[in-house]
MITOR-330335 format. One record per atom (N, C-alpha, C): residue number from 1; residue in three letters; atom name; x, y, z. Coordinates in steps of 0.1 Angstrom, whole numbers. Each point is the difference from the previous one (the first is absolute). Layout:
N
@i NUM | aa ALA | at CA | x X | y Y | z Z
...
This chain:
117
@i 1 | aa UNK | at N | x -374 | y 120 | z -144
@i 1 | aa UNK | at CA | x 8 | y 7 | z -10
@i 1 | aa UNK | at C | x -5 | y 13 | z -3
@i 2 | aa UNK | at N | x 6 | y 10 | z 3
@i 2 | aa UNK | at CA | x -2 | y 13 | z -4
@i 2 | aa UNK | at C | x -6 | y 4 | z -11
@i 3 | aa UNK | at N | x 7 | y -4 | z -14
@i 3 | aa UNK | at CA | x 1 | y 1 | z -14
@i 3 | aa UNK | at C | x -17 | y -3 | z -2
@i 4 | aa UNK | at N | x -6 | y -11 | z 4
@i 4 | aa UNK | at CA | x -12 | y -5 | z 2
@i 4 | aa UNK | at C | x -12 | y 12 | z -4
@i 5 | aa UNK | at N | x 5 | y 10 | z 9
@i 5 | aa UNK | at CA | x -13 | y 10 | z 4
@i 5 | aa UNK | at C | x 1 | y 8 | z -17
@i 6 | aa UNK | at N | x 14 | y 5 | z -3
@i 6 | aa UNK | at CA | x 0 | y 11 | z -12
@i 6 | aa UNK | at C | x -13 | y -5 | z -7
@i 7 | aa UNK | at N | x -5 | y 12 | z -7
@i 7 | aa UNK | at CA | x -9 | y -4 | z -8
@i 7 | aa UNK | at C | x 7 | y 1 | z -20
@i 8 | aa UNK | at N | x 8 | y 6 | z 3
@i 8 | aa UNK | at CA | x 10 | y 2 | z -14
@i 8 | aa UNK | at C | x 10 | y 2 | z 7
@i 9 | aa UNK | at N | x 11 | y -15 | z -3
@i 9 | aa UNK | at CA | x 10 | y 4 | z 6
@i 9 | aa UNK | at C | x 15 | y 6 | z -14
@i 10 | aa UNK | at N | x 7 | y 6 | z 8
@i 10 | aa UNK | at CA | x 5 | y 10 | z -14
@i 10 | aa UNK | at C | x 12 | y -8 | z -4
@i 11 | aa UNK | at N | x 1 | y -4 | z -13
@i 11 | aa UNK | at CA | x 13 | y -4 | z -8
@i 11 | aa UNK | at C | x 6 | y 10 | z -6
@i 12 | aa UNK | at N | x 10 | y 0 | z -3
@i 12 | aa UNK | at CA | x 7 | y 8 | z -11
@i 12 | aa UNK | at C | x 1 | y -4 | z -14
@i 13 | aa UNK | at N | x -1 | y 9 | z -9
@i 13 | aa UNK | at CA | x -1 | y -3 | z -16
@i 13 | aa UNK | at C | x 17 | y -5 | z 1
@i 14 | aa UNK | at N | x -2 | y -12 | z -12
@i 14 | aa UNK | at CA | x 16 | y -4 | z -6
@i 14 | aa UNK | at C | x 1 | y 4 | z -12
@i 15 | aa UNK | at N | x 9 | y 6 | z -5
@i 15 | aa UNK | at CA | x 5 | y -1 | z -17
@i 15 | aa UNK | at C | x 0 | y -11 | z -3
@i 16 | aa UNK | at N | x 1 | y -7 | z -7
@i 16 | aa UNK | at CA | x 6 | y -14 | z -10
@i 16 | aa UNK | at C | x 9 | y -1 | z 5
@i 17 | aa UNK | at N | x 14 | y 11 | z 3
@i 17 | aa UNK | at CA | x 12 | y -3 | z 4
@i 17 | aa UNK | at C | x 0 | y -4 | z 16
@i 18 | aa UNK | at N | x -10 | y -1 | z 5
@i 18 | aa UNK | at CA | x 0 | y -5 | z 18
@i 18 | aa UNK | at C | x 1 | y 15 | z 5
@i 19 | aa UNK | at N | x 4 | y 12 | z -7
@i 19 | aa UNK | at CA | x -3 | y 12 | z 13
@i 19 | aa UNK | at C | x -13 | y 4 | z 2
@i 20 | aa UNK | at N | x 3 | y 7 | z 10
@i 20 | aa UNK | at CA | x -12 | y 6 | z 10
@i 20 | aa UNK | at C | x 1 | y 14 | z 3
@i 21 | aa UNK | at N | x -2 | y 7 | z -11
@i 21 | aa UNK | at CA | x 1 | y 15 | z 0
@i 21 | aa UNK | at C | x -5 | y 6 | z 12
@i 22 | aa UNK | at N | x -7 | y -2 | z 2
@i 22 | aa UNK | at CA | x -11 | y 4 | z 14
@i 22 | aa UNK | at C | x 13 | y -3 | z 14
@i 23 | aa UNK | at N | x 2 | y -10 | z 0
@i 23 | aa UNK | at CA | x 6 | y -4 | z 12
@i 23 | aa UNK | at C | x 16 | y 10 | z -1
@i 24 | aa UNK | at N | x 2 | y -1 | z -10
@i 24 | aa UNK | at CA | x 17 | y 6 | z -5
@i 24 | aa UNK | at C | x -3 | y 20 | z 4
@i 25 | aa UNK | at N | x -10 | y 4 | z -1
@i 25 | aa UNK | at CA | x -9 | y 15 | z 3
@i 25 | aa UNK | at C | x 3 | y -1 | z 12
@i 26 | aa UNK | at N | x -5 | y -10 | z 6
@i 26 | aa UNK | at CA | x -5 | y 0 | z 19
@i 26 | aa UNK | at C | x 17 | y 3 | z 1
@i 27 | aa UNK | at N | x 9 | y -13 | z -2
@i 27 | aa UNK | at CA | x 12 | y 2 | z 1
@i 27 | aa UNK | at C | x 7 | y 11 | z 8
@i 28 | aa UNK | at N | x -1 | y 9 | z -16
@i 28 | aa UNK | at CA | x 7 | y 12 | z -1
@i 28 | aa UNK | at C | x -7 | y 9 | z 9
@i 29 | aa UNK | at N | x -7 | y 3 | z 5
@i 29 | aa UNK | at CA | x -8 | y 5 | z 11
@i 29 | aa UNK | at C | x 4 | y -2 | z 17
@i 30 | aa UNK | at N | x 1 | y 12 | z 6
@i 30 | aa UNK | at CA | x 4 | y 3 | z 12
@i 30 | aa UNK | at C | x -4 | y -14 | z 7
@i 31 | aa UNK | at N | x -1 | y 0 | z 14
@i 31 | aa UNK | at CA | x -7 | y -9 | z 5
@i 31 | aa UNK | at C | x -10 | y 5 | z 4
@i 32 | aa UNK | at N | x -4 | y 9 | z 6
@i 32 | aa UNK | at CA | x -9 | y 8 | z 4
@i 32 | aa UNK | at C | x -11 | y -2 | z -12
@i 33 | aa UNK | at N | x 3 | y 5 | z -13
@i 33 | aa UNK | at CA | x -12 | y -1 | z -6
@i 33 | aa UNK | at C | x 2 | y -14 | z -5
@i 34 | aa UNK | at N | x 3 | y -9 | z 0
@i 34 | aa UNK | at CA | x -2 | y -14 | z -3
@i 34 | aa UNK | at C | x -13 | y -8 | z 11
@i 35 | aa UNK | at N | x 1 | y 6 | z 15
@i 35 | aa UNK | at CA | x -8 | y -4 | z 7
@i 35 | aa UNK | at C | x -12 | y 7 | z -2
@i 36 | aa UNK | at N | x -2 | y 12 | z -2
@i 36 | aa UNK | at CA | x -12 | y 9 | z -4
@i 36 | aa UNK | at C | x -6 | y -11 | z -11
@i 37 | aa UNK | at N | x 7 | y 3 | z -13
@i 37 | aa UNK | at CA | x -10 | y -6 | z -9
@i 37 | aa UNK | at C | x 1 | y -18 | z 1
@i 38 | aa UNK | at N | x 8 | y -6 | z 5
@i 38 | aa UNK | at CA | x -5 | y -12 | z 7
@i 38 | aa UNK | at C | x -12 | y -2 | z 8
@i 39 | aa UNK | at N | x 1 | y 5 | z 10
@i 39 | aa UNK | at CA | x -12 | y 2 | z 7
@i 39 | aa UNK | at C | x -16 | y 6 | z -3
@i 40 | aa UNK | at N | x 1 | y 8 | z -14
@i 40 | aa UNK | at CA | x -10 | y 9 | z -5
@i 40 | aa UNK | at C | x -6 | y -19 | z -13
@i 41 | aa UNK | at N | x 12 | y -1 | z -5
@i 41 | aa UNK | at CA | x -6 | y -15 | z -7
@i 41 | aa UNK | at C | x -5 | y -14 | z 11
@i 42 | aa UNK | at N | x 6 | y 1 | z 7
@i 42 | aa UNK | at CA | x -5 | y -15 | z 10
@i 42 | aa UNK | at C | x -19 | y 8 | z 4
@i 43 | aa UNK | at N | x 5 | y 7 | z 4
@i 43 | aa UNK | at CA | x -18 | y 9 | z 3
@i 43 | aa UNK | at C | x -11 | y -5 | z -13
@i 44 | aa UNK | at N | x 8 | y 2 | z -14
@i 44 | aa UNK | at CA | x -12 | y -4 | z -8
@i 44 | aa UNK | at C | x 0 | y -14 | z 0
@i 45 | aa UNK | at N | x 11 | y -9 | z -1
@i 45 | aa UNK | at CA | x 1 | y -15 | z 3
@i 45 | aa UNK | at C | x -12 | y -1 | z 11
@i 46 | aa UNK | at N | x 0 | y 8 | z 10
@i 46 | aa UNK | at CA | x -7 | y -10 | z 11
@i 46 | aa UNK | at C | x -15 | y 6 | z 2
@i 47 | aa UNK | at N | x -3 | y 15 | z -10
@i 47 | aa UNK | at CA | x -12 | y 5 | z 3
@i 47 | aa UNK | at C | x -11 | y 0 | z -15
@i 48 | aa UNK | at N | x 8 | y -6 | z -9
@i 48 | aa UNK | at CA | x -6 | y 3 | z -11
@i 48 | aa UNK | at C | x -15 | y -8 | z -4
@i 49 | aa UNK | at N | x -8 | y 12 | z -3
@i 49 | aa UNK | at CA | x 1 | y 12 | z -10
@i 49 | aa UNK | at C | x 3 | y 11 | z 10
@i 50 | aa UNK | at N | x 5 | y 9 | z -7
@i 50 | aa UNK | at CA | x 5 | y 13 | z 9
@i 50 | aa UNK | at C | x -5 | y 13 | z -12
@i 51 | aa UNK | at N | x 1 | y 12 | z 6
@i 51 | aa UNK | at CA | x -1 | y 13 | z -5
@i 51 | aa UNK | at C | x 7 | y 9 | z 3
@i 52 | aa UNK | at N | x -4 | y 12 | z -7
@i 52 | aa UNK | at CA | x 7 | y 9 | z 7
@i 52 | aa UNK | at C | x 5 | y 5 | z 14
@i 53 | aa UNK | at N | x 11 | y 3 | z 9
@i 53 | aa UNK | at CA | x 8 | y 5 | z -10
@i 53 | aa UNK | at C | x 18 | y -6 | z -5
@i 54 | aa UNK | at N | x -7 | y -15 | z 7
@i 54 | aa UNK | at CA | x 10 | y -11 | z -3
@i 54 | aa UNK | at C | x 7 | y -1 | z -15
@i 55 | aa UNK | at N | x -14 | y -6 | z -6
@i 55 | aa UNK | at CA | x -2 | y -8 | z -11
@i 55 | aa UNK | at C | x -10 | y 13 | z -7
@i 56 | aa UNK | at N | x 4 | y -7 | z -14
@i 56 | aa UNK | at CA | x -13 | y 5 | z -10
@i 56 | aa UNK | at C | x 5 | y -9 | z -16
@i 57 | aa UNK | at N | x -8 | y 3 | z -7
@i 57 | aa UNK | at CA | x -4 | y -5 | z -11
@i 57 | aa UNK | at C | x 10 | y 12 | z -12
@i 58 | aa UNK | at N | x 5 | y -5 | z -10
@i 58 | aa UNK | at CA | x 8 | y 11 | z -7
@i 58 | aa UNK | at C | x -1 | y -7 | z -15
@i 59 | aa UNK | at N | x -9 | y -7 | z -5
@i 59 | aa UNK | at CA | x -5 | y -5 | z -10
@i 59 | aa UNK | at C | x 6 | y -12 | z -4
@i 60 | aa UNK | at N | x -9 | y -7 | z -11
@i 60 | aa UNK | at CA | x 5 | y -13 | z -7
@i 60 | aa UNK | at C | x 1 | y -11 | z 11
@i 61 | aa UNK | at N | x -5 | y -1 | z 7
@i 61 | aa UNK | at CA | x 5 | y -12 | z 11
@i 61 | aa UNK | at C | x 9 | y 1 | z 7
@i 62 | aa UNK | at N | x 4 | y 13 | z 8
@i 62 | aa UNK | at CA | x 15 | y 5 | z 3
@i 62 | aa UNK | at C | x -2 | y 9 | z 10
@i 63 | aa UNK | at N | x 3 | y 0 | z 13
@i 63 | aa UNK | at CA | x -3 | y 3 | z 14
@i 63 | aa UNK | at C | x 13 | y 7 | z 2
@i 64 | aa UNK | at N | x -1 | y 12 | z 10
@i 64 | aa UNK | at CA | x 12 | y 4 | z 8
@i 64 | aa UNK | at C | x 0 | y 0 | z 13
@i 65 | aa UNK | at N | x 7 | y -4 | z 10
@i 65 | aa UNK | at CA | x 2 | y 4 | z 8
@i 65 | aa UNK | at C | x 8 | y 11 | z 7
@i 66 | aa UNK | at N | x -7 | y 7 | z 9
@i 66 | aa UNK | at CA | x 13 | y 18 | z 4
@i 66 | aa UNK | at C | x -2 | y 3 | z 11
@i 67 | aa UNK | at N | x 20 | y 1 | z 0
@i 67 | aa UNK | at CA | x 4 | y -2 | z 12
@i 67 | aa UNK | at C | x 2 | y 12 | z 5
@i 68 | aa UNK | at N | x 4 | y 7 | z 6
@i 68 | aa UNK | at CA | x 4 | y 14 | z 7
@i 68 | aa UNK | at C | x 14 | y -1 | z 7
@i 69 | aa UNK | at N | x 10 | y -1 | z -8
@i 69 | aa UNK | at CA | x 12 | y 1 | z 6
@i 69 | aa UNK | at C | x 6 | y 12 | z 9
@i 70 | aa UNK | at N | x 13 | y -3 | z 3
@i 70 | aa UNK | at CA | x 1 | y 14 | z 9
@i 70 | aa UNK | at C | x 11 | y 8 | z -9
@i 71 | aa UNK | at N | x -2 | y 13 | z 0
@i 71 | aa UNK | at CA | x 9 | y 12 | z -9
@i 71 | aa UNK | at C | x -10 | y 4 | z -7
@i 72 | aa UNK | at N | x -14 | y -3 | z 3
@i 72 | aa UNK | at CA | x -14 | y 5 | z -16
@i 72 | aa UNK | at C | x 5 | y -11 | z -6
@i 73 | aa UNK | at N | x 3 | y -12 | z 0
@i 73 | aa UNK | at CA | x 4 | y -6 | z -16
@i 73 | aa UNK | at C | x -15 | y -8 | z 3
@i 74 | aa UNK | at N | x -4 | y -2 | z -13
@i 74 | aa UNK | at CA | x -8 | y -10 | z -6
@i 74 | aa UNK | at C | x 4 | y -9 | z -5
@i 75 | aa UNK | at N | x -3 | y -13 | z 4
@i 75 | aa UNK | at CA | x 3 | y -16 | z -5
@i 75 | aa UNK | at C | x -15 | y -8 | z -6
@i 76 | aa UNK | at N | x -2 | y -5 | z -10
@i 76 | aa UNK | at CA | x -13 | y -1 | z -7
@i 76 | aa UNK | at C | x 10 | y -18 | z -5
@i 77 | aa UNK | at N | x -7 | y -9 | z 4
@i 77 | aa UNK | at CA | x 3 | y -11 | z -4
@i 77 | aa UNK | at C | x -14 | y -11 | z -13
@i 78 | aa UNK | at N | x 0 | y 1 | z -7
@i 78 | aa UNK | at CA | x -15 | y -6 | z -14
@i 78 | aa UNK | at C | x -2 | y -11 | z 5
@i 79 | aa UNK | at N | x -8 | y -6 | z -5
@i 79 | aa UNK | at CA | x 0 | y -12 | z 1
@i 79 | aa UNK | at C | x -11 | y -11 | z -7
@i 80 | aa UNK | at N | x -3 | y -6 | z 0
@i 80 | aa UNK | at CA | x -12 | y -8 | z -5
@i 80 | aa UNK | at C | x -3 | y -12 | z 5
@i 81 | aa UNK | at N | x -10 | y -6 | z 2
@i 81 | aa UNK | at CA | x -4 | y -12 | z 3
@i 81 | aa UNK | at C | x -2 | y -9 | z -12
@i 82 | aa UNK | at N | x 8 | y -13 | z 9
@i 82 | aa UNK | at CA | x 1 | y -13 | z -12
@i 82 | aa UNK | at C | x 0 | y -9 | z 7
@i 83 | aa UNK | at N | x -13 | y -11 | z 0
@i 83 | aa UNK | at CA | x 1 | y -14 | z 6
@i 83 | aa UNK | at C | x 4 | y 3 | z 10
@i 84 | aa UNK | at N | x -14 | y 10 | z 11
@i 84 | aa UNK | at CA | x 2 | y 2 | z 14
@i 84 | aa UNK | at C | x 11 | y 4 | z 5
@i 85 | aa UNK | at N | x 7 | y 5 | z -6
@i 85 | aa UNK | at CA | x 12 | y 3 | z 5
@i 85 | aa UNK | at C | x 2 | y 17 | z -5
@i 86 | aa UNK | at N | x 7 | y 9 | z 9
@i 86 | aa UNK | at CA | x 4 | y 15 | z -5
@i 86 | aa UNK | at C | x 17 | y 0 | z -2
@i 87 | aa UNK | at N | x 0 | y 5 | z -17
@i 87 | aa UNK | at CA | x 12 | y -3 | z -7
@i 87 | aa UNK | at C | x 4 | y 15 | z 0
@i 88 | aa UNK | at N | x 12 | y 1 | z 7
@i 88 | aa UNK | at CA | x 7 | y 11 | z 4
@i 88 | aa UNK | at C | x 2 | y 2 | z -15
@i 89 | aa UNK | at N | x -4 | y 11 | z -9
@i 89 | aa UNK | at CA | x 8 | y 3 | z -16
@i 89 | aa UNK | at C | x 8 | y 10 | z 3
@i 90 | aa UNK | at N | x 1 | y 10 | z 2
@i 90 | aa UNK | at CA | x 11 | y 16 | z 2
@i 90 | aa UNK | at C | x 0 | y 6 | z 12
@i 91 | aa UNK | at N | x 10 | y 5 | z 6
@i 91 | aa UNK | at CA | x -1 | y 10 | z 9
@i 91 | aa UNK | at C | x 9 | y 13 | z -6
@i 92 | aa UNK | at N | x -2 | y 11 | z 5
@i 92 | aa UNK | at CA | x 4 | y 12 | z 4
@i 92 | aa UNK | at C | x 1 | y 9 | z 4
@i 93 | aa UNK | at N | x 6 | y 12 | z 3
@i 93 | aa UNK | at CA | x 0 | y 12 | z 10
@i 93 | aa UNK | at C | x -11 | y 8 | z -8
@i 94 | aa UNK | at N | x -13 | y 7 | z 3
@i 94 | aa UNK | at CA | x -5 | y 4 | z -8
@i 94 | aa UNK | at C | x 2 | y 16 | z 1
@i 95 | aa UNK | at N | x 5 | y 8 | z -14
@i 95 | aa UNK | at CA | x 6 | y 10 | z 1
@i 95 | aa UNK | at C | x -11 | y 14 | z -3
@i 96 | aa UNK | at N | x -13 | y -5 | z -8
@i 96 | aa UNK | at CA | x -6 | y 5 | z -4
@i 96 | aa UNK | at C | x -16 | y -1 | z -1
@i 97 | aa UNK | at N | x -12 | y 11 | z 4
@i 97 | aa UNK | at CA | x -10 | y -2 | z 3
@i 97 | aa UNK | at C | x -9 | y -17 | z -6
@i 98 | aa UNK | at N | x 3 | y -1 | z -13
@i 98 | aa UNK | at CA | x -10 | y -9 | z -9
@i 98 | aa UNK | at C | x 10 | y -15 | z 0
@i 99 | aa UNK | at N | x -3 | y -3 | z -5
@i 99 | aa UNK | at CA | x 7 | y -19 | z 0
@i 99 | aa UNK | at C | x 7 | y 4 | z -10
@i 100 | aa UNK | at N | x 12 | y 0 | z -1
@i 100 | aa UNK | at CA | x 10 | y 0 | z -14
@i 100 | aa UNK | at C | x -5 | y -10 | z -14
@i 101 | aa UNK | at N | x 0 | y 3 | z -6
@i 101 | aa UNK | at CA | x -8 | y -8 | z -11
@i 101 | aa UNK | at C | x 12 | y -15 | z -6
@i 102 | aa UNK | at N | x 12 | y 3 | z 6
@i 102 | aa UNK | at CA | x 8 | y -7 | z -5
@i 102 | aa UNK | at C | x 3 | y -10 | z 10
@i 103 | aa UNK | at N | x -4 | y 0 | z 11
@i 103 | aa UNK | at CA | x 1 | y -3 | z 17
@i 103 | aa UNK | at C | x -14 | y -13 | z -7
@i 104 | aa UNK | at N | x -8 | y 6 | z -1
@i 104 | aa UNK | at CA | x -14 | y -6 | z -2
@i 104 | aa UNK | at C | x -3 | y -14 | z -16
@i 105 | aa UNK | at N | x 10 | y 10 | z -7
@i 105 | aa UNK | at CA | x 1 | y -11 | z -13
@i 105 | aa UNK | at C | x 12 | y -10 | z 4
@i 106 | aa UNK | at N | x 6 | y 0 | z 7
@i 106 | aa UNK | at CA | x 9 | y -9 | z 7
@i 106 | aa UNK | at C | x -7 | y -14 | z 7
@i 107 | aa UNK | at N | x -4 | y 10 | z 6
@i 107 | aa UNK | at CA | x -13 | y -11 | z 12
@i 107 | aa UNK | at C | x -6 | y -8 | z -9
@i 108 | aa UNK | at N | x -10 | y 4 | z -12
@i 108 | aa UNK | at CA | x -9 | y -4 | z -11
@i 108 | aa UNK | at C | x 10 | y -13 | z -8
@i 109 | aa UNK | at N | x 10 | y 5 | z -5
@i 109 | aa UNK | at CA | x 7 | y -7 | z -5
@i 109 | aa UNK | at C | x 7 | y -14 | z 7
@i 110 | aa UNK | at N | x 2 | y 1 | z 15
@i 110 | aa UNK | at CA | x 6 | y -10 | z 8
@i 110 | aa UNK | at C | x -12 | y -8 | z 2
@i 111 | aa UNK | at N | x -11 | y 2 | z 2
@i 111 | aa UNK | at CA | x -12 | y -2 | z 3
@i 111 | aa UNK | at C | x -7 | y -15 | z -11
@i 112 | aa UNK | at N | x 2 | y 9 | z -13
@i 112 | aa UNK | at CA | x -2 | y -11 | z -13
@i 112 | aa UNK | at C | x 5 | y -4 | z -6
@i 113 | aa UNK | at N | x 17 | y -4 | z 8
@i 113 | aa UNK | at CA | x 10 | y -10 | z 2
@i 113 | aa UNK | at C | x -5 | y -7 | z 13
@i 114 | aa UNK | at N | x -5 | y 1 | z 6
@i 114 | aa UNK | at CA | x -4 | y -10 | z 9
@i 114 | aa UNK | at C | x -16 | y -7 | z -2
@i 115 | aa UNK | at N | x -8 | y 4 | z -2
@i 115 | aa UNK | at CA | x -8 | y -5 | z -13
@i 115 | aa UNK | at C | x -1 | y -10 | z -9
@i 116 | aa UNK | at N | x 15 | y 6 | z -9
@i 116 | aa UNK | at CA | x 1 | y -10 | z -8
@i 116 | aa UNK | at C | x 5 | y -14 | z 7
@i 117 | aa UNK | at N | x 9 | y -1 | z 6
@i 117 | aa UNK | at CA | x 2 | y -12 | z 5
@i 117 | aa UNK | at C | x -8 | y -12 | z 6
């Protein structure tokens, strides 16, 4: 069994209402970049711990992963670890040098809603 090897294999965060904001992001996303940053997360599933210039640390318990799409776009998907597992919290095109602060209090906030549960 493949799944075996991951060392954090990645779920997606749920609202209370059963969505999956993360997955509904990938959605709306070309295909082209759906396999980039697919493939940029299965890498940390099956290599983790990782560093730059995959992965990095972006405070509070809250990891990104970045992707390098094509057109210059930047794709930056958060994330956090919970009970071995890597919880997809936000994705988006990233438009601007620094982590959006509202991008980041999103993540924080999905994060300890999953926590609490």
């Amino acid at each position: 069994m493949p799944d075996a090897d991951k060392r954090v294999p990645a779920i997606f965060f749920q609202t209370e209402a059963g969505q999956e904001p993360v997955r509904t992001w990938l959605l709306s996303l070309d295909k082209a970049a759906r396999l980039l940053i697919g493939t940029d997360i299965k890498t940390v599933e099956y290599g983790w711990p990782l560093g730059m210039p995959l992965c990095r640390p972006v405070g509070k318990g809250i990891w990104e992963t970045r992707s390098n799409l094509t057109g210059s776009r930047i794709a930056r998907v958060l994330f956090c670890l919970h009970k071995r597992h890597m919880v997809l919290l936000h994705g988006f095109i990233k438009k601007s040098r620094q982590l959006p602060k509202t991008d980041f209090d999103l993540a924080c906030q999905r994060k300890s809603q999953l926590e609490e549960r």
